[in-house]
C-alpha positions in Angstrom: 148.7 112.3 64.2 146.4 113.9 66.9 144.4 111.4 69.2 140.8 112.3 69.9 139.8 113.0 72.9 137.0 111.8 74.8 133.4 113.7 73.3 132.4 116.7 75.4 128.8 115.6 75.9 126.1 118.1 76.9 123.8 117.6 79.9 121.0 117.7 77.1 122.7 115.1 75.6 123.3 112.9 78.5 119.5 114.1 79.8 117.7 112.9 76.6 119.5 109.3 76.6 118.5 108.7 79.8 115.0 109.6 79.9 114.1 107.8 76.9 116.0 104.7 78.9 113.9 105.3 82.1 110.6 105.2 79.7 111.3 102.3 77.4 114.4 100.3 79.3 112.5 96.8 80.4 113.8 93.9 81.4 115.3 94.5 84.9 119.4 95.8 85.8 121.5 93.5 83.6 119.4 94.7 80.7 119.4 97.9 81.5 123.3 98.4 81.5 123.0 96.1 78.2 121.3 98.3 76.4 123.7 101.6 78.1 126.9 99.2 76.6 124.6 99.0 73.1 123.3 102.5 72.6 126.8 104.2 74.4 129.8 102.3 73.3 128.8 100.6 70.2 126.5 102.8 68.2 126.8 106.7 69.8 130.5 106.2 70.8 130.1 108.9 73.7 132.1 106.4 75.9 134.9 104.1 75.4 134.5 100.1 76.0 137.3 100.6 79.0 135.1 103.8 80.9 132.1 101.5 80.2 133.5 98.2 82.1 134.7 100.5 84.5 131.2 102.2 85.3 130.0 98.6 85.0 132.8 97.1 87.8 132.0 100.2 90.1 128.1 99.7 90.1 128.7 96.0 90.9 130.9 96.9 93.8 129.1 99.0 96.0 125.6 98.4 97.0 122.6 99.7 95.9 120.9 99.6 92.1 123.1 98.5 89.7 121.2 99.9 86.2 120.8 103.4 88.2 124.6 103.4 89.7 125.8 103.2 86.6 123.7 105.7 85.1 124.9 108.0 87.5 128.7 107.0 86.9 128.2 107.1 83.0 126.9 110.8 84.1 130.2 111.7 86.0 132.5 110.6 84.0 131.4 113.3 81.1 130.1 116.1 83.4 131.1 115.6 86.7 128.2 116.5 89.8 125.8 118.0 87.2 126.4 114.9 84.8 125.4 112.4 87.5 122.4 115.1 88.1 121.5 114.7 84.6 121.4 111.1 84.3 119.9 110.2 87.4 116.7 112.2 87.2 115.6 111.5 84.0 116.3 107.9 84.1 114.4 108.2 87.6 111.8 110.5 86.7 110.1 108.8 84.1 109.3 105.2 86.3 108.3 107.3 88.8 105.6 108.7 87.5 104.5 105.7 85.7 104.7 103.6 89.0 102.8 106.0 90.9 99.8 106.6 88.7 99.7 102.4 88.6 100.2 102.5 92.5 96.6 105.2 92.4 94.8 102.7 90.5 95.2 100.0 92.7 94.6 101.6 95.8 91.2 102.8 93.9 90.2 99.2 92.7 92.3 97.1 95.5 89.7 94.6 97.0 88.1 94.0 94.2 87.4 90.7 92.6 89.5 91.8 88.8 92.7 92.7 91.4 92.6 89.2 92.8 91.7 88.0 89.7 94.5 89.4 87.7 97.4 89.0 90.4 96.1 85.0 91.0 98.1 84.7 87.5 100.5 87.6 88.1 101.7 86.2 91.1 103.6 83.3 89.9 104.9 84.7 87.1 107.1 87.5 89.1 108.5 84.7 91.2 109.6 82.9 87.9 110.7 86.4 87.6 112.4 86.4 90.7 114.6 83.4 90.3 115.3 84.2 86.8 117.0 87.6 87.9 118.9 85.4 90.9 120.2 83.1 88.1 121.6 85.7 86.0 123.3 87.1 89.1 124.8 84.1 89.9 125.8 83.7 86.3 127.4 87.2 86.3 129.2 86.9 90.2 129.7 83.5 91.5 130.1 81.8 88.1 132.1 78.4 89.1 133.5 79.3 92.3 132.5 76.5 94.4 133.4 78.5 97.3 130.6 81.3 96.8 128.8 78.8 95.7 128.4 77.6 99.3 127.4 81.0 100.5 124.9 81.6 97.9 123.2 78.1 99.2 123.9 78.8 102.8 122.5 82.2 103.0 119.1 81.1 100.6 118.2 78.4 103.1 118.6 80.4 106.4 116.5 83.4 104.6 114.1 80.5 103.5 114.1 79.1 107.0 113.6 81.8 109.4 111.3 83.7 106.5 113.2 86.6 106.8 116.1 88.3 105.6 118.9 88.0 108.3 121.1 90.9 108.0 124.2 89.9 109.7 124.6 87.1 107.1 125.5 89.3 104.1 128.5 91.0 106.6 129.6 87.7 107.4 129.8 86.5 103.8 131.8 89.6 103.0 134.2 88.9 105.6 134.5 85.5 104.6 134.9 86.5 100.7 137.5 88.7 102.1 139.7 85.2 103.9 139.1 83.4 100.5 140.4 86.1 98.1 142.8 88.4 99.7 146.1 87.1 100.1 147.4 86.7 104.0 149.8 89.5 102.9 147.0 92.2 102.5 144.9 90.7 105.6 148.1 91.4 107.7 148.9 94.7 106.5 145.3 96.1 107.0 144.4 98.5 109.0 141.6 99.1 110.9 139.9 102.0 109.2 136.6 104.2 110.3 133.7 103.1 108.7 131.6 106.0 108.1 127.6 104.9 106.6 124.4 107.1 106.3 122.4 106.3 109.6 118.7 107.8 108.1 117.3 110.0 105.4 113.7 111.5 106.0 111.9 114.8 104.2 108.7 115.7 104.9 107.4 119.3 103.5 104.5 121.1 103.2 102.8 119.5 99.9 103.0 116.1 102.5 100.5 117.9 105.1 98.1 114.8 105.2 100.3 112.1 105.5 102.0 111.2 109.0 105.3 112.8 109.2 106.8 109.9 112.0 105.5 107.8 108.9 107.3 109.9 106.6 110.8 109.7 108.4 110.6 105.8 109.2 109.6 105.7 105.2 112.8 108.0 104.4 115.1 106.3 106.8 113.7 102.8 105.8 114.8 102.9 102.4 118.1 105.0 102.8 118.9 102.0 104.7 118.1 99.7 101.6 119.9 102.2 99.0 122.6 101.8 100.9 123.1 98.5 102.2 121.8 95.8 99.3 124.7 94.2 96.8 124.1 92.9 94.0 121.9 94.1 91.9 118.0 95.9 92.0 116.6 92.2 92.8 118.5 92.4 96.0 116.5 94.8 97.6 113.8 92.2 97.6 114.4 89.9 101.0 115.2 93.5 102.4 111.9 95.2 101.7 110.0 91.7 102.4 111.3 91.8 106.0 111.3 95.6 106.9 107.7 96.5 105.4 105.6 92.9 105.9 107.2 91.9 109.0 109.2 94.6 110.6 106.7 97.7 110.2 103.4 96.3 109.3 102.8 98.4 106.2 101.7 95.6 103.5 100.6 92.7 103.7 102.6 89.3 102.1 100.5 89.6 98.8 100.1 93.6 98.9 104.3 93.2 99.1 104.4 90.8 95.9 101.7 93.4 93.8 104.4 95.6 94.5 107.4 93.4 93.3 105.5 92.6 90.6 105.1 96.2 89.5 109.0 97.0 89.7 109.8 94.7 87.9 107.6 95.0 84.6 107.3 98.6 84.8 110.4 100.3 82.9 113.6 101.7 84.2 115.5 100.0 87.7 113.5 97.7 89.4 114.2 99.2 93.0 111.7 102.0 91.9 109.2 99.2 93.7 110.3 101.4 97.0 108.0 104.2 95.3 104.7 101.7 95.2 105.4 100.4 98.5 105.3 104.3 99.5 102.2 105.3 98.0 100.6 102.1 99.4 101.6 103.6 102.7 101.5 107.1 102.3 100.0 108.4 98.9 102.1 110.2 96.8 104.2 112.2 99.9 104.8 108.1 100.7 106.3 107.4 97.1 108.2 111.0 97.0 110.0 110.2 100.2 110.6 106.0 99.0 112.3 107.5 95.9 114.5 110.0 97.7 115.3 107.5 100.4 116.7 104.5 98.5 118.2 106.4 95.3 120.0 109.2 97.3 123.0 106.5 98.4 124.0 105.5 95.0 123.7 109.0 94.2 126.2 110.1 96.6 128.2 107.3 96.7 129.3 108.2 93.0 129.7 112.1 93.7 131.2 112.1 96.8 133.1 109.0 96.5 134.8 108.5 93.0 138.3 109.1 93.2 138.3 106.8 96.5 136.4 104.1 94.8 138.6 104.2 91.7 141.8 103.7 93.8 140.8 101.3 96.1 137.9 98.9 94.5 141.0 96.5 93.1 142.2 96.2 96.8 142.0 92.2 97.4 140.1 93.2 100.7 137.4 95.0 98.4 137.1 92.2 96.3 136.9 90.2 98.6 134.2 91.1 100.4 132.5 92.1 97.2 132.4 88.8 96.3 131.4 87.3 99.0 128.4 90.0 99.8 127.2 89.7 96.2 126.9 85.4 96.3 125.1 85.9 99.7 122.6 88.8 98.3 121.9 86.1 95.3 120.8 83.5 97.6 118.8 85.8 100.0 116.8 86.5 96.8 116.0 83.3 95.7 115.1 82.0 99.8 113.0 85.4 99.5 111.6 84.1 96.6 110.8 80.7 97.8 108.7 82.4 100.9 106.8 84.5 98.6 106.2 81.9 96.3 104.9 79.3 99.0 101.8 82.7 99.2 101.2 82.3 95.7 101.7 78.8 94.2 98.9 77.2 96.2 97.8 75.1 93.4 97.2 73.5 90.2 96.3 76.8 88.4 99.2 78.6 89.8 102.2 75.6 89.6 101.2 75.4 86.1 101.4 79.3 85.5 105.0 79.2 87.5 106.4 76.7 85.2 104.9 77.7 82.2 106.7 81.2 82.6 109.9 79.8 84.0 110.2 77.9 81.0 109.4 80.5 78.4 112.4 82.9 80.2 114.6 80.4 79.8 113.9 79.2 76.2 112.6 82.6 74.5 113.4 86.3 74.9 109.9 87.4 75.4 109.7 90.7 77.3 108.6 90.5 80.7 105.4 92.9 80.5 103.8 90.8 77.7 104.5 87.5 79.7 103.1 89.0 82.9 100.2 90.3 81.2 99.2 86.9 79.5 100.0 85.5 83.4 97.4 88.4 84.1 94.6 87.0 81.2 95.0 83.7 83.0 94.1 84.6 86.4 91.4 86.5 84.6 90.1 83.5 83.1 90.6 81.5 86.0 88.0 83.4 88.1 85.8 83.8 85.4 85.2 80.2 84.7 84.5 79.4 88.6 
């Protein structure tokens, strides 16, 4: 009796599932690999459960997106570099174009009263948004380990307290996920290896004439640096972004920042595609062309380069370890960065009762997130228009 082997999936194939994910996937990164475990394993079989919870351990182990990672992986595993190709840019493609021709519209109609208007309402909902995305990141990482438990509360308060992210934080949760979990034996036996990470990305070409190019590099190199150092899932790029481009660089303001939160995450496909509004709010379309690049290049290479290696060694107690304890910390930076924004945007009756209005309808219904944003949206709307 001969065994089947896995299916020998075109690029077409792997292409056209993906694009139509990118278009119509809502609902933010755990949803998103949902739906890949729904449509993949269950009802197309083009993956086994085992290469599935495999992609799916992989994505949560190194940093950057999870949803998108995992495309990429799902990718690879069929069709190798031009699999990962294949997956990736139609899953990408898609958001970005939607994102960007959202991004043009607000920059036309920014300032004006039907903007405020509508993101008076928007606002609150996002960070019920927010804290609902922490939550199931908690649910999925630290579940009852009182330990990370501690580190998830720690690291929210100091990113609440100082108002910023503070980077050092996440490596020292790592290394103290790596005391708790891996056994003295392993600790002892480690070796002190050469840690080799991407120091900057930055294109600029000719199609980007009228935009600064020392813009266009910080831009590029910016969010390399956020593809390639946030765990946990596409909410962790979040207290990131908040502190490199409101308080760091100067390129949007606190609320301009949460417009552009907000858009990631009820636009469809991975919610880090917010890197490609923040860059056409600060450099047009060359801006959100360079964002895109910048922060989905890591996972990208990360998976091509780096599969065999992270196959073999993400089991290693130290790995793990540090996993764990870099994932707990990334879940309370989001909710502390969460409570800063939402201290800009809950600033009264109006808006406490939108906040907890939508935080109790994610928790009690499955509504989708656009249509509860855009009713968040009609309030403000009606707010403004009965002053």
């Amino acid at each position: 009796m001969s065994v089947e082997g896995p299916p020998r999936l075109s690029l077409g194939q792997i292409a056209g599932y993906f694009v139509r994910l990118g278009t119509t996937g809502f609902g933010g990164p755990i949803a998103l690999a949902g739906y890949m475990q729904r449509d993949l394993v269950e009802r197309r079989h083009w993956y086994t459960q085992e290469e599935y919870l495999q992609g799916l351990a992989v994505s949560q182990t190194l940093p950057g997106p999870l949803a998108a990672q995992l495309a990429m992986w799902l990718g690879y595993v069929r069709r190798g570099f031009w699999g990962a190709c294949a997956a990736a840019v139609p899953f990408i493609l898609p958001p970005f174009i939607i994102v960007s021709a959202v991004a043009a519209l607000y920059v036309a109609f920014r300032g004006t009263t039907i903007i405020q208007a509508l993101f008076y309402g928007i606002g609150p909902a996002v960070i019920a948004l927010i804290l609902r995305g922490a939550w199931k990141l908690v649910r999925v990482t630290v579940k009852d380990e009182r330990r990370l438990w501690v580190i998830f509360a720690g690291v929210g308060v100091v990113t609440f307290v100082a108002r910023s992210e503070v980077a050092v934080l996440f490596i020292l949760a790592g290394l103290v996920g790596v005391a708790i979990y891996a056994p003295r034996s392993w600790l002892r036996r480690a070796h002190a290896a050469p840690l080799v990470m991407p120091v900057g990305f930055g294109t600029v070409w000719t199609a980007a004439q009228s935009a600064d190019p020392n813009v266009l590099l910080q831009l590029g190199v910016f969010f390399f640096k956020a593809g390639a150092f946030t765990f946990g899932s596409g909410l962790a790029i979040v207290p990131f972004l908040q502190q490199g481009v409101v308080r760091d660089f100067g390129w949007l303001t606190e609320r301009e920042f949460l417009d552009a939160v907000a858009m990631g995450m009820i636009t469809p496909g991975p919610v880090v595609i917010t890197a490609v509004f923040v860059g056409y709010l600060v450099a047009g379309l060359a801006g959100a062309t360079v964002a895109g690049l910048g922060v989905f290049l890591p996972p990208f290479l990360m998976v091509v380069l780096f599969a065999p290696w992270i196959m073999r060694y993400r089991k290693h107690p130290i790995v793990v370890g540090f996993t764990k304890g870099a994932t707990a910390a990334a879940a309370g930076a989001i909710v502390g960065a969460g409570a800063v924004i939402g201290t800009q945007v809950i600033v009264d009756v109006t808006t406490v009762l939108v906040f907890l209005t939508a935080l109790l309808v994610l928790w009690r219904t499955k509504v989708p997130e656009p249509l509860l944003v855009g009713a968040a949206g009609v309030v403000g709307l009606l707010t403004f228009a009965l002053r």
